[in-house]
C-alpha positions as CSV (number, residue, x, y, z in Angstrom):
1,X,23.7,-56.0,138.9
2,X,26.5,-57.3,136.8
3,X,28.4,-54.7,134.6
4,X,27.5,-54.7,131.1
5,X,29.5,-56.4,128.3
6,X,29.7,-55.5,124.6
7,X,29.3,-58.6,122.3
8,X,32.6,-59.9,120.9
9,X,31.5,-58.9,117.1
10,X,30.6,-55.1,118.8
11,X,33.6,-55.0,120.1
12,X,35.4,-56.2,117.0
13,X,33.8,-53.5,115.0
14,X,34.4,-50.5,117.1
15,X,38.1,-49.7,115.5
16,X,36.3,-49.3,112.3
17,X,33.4,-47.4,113.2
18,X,35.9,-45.0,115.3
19,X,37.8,-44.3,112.0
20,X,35.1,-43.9,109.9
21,X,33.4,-41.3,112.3
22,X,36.8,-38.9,112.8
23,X,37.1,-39.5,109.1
24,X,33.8,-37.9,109.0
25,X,34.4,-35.6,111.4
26,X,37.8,-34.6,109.8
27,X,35.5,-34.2,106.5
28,X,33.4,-31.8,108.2
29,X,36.6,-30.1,109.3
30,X,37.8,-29.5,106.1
31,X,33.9,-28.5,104.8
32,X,34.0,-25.7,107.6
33,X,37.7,-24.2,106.5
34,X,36.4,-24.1,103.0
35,X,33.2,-22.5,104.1
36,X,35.0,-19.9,106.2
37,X,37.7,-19.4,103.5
38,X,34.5,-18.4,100.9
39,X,33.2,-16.1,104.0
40,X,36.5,-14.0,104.2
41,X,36.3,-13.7,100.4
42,X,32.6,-12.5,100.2
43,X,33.5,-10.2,102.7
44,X,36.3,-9.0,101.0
45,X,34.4,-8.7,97.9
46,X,31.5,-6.9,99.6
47,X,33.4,-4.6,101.2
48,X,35.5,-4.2,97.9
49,X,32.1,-3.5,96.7
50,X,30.9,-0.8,99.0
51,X,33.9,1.1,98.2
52,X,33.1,1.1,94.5
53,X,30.2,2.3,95.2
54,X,31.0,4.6,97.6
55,X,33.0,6.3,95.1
56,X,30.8,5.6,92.1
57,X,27.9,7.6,94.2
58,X,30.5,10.4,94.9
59,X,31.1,10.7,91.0
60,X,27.7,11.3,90.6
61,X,27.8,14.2,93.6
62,X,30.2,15.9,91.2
63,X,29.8,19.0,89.5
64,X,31.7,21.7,88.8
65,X,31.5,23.4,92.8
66,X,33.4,20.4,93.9
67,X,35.7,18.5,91.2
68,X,37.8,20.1,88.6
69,X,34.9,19.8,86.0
70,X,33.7,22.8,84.0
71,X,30.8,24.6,84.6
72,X,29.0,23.7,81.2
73,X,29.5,20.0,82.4
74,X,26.9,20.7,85.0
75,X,23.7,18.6,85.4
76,X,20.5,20.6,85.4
77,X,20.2,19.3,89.1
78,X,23.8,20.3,89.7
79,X,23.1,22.5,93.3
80,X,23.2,25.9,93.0
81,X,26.3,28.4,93.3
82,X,26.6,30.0,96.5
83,X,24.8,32.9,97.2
84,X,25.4,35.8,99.6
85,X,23.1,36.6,102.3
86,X,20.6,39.4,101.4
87,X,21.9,42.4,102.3
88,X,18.6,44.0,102.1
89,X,19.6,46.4,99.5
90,X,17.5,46.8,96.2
91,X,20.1,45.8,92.9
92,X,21.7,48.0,91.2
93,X,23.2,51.7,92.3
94,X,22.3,52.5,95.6
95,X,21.2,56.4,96.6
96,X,23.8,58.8,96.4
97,X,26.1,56.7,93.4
98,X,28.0,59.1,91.2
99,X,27.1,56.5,88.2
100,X,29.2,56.0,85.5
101,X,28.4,57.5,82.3
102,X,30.2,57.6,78.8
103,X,32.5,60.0,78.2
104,X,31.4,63.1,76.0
105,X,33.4,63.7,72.5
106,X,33.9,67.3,71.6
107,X,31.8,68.9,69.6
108,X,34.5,69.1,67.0
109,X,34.6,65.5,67.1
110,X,30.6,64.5,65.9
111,X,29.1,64.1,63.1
112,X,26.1,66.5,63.5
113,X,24.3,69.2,66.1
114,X,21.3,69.2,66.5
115,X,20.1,72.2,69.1
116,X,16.4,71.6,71.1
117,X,15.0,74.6,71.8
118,X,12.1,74.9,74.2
119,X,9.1,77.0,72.2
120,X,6.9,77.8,75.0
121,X,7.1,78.9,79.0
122,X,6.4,75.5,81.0
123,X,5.1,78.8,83.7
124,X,3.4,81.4,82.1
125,X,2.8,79.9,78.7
126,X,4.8,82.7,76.8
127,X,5.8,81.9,73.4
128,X,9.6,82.0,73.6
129,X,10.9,84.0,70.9
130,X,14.3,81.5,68.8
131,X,16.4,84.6,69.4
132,X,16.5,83.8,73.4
133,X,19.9,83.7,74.5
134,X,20.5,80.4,76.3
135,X,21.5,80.4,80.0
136,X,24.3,78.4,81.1
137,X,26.0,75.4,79.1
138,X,23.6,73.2,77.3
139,X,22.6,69.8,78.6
140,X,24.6,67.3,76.0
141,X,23.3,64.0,74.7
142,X,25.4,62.1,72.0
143,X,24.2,59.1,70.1
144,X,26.2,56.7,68.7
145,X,25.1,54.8,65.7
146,X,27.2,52.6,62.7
147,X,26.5,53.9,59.4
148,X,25.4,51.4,56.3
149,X,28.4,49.7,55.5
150,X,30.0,49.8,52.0
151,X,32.6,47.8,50.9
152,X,35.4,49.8,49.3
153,X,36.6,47.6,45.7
154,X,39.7,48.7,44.2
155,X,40.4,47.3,40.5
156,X,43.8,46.5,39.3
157,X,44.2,46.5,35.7
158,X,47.6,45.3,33.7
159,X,47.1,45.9,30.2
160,X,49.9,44.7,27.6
161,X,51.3,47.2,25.0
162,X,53.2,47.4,21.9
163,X,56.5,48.4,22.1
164,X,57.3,51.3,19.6
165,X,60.3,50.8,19.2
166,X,60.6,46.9,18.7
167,X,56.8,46.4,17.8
168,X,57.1,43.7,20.7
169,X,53.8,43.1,22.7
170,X,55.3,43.9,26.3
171,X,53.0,42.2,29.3
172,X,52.5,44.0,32.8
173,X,54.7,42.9,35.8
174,X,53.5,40.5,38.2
175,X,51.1,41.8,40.5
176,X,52.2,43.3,44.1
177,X,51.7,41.7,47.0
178,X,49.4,43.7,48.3
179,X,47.2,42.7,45.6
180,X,47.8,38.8,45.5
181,X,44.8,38.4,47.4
182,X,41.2,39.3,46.1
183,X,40.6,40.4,49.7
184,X,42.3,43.2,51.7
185,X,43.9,43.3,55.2
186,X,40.7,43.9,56.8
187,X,39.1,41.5,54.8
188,X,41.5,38.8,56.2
189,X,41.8,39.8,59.4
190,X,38.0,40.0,60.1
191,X,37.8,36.6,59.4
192,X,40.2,35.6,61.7
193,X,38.5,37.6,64.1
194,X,35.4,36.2,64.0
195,X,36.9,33.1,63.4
196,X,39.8,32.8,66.2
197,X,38.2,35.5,68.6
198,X,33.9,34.8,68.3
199,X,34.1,31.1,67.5
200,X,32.5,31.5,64.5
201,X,32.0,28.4,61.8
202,X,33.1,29.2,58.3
203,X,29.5,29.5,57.3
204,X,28.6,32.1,59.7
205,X,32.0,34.1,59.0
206,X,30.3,34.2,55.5
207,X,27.2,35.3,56.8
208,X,28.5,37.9,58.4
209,X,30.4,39.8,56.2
210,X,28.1,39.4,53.5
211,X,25.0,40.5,55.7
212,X,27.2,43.4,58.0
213,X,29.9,44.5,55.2
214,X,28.2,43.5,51.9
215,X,31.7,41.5,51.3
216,X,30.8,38.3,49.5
217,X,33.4,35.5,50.6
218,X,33.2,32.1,49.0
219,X,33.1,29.3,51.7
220,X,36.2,27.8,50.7
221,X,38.0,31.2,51.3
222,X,37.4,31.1,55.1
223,X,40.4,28.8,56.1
224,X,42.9,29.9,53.4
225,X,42.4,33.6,54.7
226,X,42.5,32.4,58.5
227,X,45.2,30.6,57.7
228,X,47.1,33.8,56.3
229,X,46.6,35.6,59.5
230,X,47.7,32.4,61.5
231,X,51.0,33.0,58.9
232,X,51.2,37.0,60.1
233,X,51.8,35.9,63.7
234,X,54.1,33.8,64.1
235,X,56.5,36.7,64.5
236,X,54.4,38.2,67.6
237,X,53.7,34.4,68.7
238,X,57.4,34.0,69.2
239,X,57.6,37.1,70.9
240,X,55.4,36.4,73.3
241,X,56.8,33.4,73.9
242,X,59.6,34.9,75.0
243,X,58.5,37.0,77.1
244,X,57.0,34.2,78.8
245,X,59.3,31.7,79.1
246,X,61.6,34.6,80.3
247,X,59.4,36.2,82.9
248,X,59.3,35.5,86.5
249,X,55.9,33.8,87.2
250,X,53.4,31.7,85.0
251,X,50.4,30.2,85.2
252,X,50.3,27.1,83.7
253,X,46.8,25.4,82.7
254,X,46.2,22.7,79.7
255,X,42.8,21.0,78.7
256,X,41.3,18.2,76.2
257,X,41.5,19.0,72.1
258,X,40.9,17.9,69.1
259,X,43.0,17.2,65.8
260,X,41.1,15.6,63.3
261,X,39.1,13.6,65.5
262,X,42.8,12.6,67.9
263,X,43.4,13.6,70.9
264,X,45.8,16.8,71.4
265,X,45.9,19.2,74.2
266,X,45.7,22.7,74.7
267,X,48.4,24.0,76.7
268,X,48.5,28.1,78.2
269,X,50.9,29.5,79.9
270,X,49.9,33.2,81.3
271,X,52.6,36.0,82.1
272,X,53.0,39.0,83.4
273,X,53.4,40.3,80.0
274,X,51.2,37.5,77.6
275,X,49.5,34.6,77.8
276,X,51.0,32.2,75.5
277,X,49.1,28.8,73.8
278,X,50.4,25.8,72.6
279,X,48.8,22.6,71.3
280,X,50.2,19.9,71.5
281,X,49.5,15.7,71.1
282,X,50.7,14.8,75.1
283,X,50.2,16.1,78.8
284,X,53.7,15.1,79.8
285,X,56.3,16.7,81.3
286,X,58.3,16.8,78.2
287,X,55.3,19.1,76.5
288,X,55.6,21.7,80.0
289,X,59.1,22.4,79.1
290,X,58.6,22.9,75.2
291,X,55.4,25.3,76.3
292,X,57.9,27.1,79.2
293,X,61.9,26.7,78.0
294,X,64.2,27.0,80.7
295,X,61.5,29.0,82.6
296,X,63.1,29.9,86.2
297,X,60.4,31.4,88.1
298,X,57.6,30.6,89.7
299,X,55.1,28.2,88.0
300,X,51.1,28.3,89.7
301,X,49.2,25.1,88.1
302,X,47.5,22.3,89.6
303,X,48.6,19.0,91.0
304,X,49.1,16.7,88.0
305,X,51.9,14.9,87.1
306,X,53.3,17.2,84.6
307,X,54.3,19.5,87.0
308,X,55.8,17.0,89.3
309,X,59.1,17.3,88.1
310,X,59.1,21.0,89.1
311,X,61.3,22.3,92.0
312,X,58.3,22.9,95.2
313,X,60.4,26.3,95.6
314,X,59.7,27.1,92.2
315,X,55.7,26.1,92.6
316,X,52.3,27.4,93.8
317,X,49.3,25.1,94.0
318,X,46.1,26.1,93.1
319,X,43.8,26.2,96.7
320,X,40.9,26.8,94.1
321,X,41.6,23.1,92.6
322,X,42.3,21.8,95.9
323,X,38.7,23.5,97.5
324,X,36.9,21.8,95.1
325,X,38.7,18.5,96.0
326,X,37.8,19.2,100.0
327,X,34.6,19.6,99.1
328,X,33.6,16.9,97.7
329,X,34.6,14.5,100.6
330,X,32.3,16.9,102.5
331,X,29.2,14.8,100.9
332,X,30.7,11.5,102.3
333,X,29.4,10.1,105.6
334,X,31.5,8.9,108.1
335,X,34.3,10.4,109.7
336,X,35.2,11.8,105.6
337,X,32.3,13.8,105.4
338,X,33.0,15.7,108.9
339,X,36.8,16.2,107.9
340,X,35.8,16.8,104.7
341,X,33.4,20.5,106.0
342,X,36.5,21.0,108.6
343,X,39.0,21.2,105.4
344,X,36.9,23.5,103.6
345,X,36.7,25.9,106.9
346,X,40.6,26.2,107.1
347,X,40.0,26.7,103.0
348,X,37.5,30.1,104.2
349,X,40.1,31.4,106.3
350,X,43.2,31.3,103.9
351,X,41.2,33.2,101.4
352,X,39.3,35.5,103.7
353,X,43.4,36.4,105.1
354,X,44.3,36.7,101.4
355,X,41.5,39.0,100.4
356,X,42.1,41.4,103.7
357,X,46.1,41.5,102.1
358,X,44.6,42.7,98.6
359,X,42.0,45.4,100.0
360,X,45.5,46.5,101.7
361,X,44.3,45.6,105.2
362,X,47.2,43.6,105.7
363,X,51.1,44.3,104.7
364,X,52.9,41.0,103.7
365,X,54.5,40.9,107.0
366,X,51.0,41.0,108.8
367,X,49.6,38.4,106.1
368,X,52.4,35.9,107.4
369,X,51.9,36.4,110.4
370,X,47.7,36.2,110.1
371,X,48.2,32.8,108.0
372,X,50.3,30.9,110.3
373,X,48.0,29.6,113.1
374,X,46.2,28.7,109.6
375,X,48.9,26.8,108.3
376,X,49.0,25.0,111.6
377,X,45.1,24.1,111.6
378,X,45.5,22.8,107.9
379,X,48.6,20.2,108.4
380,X,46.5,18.8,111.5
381,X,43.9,18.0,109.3
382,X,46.2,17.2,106.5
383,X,47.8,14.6,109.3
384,X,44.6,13.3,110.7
385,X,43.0,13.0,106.9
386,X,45.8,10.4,106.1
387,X,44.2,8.0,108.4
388,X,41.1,8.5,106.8
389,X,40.4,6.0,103.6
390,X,38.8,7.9,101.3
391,X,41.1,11.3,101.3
392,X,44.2,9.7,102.3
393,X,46.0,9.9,99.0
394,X,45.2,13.5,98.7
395,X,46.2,14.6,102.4
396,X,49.4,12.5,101.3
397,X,50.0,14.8,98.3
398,X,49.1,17.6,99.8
399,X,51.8,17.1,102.8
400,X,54.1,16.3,100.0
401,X,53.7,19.4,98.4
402,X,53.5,21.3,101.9
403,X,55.8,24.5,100.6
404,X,54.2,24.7,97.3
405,X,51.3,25.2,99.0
406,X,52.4,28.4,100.8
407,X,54.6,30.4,97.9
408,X,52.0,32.9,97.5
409,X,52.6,34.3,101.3
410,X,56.5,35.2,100.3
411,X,56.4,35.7,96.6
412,X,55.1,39.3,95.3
413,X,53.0,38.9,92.2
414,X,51.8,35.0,92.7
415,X,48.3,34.6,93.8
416,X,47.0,31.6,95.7
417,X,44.7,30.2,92.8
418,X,45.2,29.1,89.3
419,X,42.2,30.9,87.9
420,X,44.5,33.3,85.7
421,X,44.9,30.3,83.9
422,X,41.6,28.5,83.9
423,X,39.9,32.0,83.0
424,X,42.5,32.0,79.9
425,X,41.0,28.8,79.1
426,X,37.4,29.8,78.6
427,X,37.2,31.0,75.2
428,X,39.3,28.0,74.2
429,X,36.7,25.5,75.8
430,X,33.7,27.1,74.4
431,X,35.7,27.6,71.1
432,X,36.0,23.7,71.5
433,X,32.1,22.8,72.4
434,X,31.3,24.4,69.1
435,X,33.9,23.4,66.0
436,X,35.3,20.1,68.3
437,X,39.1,21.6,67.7
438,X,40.8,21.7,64.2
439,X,41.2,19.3,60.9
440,X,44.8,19.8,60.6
441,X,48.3,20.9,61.9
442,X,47.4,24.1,59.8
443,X,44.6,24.7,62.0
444,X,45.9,24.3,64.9
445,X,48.6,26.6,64.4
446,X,45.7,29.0,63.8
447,X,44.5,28.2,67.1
448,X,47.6,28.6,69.2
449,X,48.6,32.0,67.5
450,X,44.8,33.6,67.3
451,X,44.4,33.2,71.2
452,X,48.0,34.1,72.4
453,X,47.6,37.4,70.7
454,X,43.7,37.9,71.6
455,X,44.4,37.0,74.8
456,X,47.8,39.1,74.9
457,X,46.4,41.9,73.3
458,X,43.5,42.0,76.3
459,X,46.2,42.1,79.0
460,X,47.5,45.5,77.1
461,X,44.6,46.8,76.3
462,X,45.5,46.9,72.7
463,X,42.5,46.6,69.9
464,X,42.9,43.1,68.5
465,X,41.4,43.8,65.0
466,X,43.7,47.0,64.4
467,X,46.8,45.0,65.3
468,X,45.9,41.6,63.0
469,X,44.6,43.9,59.9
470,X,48.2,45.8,60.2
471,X,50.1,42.3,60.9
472,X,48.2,40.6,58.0
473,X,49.6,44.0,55.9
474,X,53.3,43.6,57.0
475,X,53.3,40.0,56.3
476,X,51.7,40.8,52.7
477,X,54.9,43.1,52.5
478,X,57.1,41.3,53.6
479,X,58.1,42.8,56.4
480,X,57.9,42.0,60.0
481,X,54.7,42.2,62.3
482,X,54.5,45.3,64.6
483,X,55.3,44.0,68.0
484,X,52.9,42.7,70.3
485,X,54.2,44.2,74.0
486,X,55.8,46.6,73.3
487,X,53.8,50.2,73.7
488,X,52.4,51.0,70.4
């Protein structure tokens, strides 16, 4: 059989048809690149996706057990606190508890006496005659009770007389300062008591001392008296800022505020001997060193950037902030979630050690010693966590920070947790919830002053209305507030 031939026109045509088909086929090419290229982006973008929300879904896991949120930010489905196990113990005092009971005046000392005699025998039924001698030392009972309120009113009168001798009318002089007010230093600083110190509105200030004191207090009086006793602190407010930004340690907290509706934060800063407040329009670094001066010693705070500019001998980080962090990636899946519940086991151990050095079952020699294989489990997971995507930034920071961490252990008088701070805080943050922070710079002047010496006076034990009726007194005076830390 002869071999096949391709006609001469075929044959002619074949160039072309060759050219058209790898033109085709480099079309197809170039299709296929494309179509992979918009493969690698949709991947890309999905997985850019997933991590969005990954982390959108771990926002909504958050509540106050594991983020830095406050507890009155909790959903109602928020999970529970922690409880301990049942110890199988009814509440309250056990069998055998002394109790605690308050304290007995003298008898000099009360109001009235009133003796309860028994009439009759409980055994025989004899009528007991009210000349019996008692037996013993009588059982005491003393009730406590507020009589009705009165308010005391003083008049001031300035009548104008005639001279005798120059038949000129001669008026009074001008009035004292202790009557330039229509209200007295109790007055005044009641009203920045329940003001500054209950988080009372102006309305129910009025309410209360008209109902409770029969005082009756014009609505527009409320911020022109707090404002008086905001006036008769600044002396103690600048001594306890001193003593602060001269002490050794501080704790160092600051949350959102208000100013007419702008932002501002409130800024504490608690001491060994006050806690001091400041308000102020930024969270910078520049705002840390007006609230502490040329504060030397130790500084226990958080991990924000404000503090980043502080020496890490000169720091302690919160392990309370840095739980919560932990355990949220404990909710994650993956390899997070794992890492995550190992983190916060390391976390059990530091403050279990911590609590046997406070109950004195450990010297600070034995508590270094206790903590170190601790130390040596946390930077291993610290070191194995920055491979991990989601807490890799804050196994990173933490490493960072690694002997800011650990101050508490060397330091006498710095604690492992911030919560000095944040427990300063609280009134502020409820105050907050309620009148959405202050209308002017007035106001806020109030604030800072009312809660460093409330909160000041608690750490001394000192009775806060006593010492703002007598500063509100001196200021009237014109002399200078009793001081704040010093013993009274």
């Amino acid at each position: 059989m002869e071999n096949p031939t391709l006609p001469d026109d075929v044959r002619a045509a074949l160039p072309a048809v060759a050219q058209a088909y790898l033109s085709f086929l480099e079309a197809q090419v170039v299709q296929v690149v494309a179509l992979q290229g918009q493969v690698l982006a949709l991947e890309a973008a999905t997985a850019a996706l997933g991590a969005q929300v990954a982390d959108l879904q771990a926002r909504l896991r958050q509540y106050s057990g594991n983020s830095s949120r406050p507890p009155s930010s909790d959903p109602p489905d928020a999970p529970p606190r922690p409880t301990p196990a049942p110890s199988g113990r009814r509440p309250g005092g056990q069998p055998g508890h002394p109790g605690h009971r308050r304290a007995l005046l003298p008898s000099s000392q009360v109001a009235d006496i009133v003796v309860h005699r028994a009439e009759t025998c409980e055994h025989c039924g004899a009528v007991l005659p009210p000349e019996a001698p008692a037996v013993g030392e009588p059982r005491r009972e003393q009730v406590w009770d507020v009589p009705p309120v009165k308010p005391v009113v003083i008049e001031h009168q300035y009548p104008t007389v005639c001279c005798p001798t120059c038949r000129r009318l001669v008026a009074p002089p001008p009035p004292a300062a202790e009557v330039s007010s229509a209200f007295g230093p109790t007055v005044t600083a009641l009203v920045g008591l329940l003001h500054g110190r209950f988080r009372l509105s102006a309305r129910e200030t009025v309410a209360v001392l008209a109902d409770c004191f029969g005082v009756p207090l014009g609505l527009g009086s409320v911020p022109a008296l707090y404002t008086e006793v905001g006036d008769a602190l600044a002396g103690p407010y600048a001594e306890v800022q001193a003593a602060v930004q001269t002490g050794t340690r501080a704790n160092v907290d600051e949350t959102g505020w208000k100013q007419a509706g702008r932002r501002r934060w409130l800024w504490t800063a608690v001491g060994a001997l006050g806690t001091l407040f400041l308000v102020a329009s930024s969270r910078s670094a520049q705002t840390l060193t007006t609230l502490l001066g040329a504060f030397g010693g130790i500084v226990s705070s958080d991990r924000f950037s404000a503090y980043r500019g502080l020496p890490l001998d000169r720091r302690q980080i919160c392990w309370a902030h840095l739980k919560r962090d932990l355990a949220a990636f404990a909710t994650w899946g993956g390899q997070t979630g794992p890492w995550g519940t190992a983190a916060l086991g390391v976390v059990a151990k530091i403050f279990a050690t911590w609590h046997q050095f406070r109950a004195g079952e450990l010297d600070r020699a034995g508590l270094q010693t206790a903590m170190a294989p601790i130390q040596t489990q946390m930077r291993a997971l610290l070191e194995r966590g920055s491979d991990l995507s989601p807490p890799r930034a804050l196994c990173r920071d933490m490493l960072a920070l690694w002997p800011a961490l650990w101050t508490f252990l060397t330091v006498e008088g710095v604690e492992p947790t911030n919560n000095a701070a944040e427990r300063a805080l609280r009134p502020a943050v409820l105050w907050r919830k309620g009148c959405f922070g202050a209308a002017s710079d007035a106001g806020n002047l109030f604030v800072e002053r009312i809660l460093t010496v409330t909160a000041t006076c608690r750490q001394h034990e000192r009775p806060l209305l006593t010492f703002l009726t007598d500063a509100v007194r001196a200021h009237r005076a014109g002399f200078l507030a009793p001081s704040l830390i010093a013993t009274p």
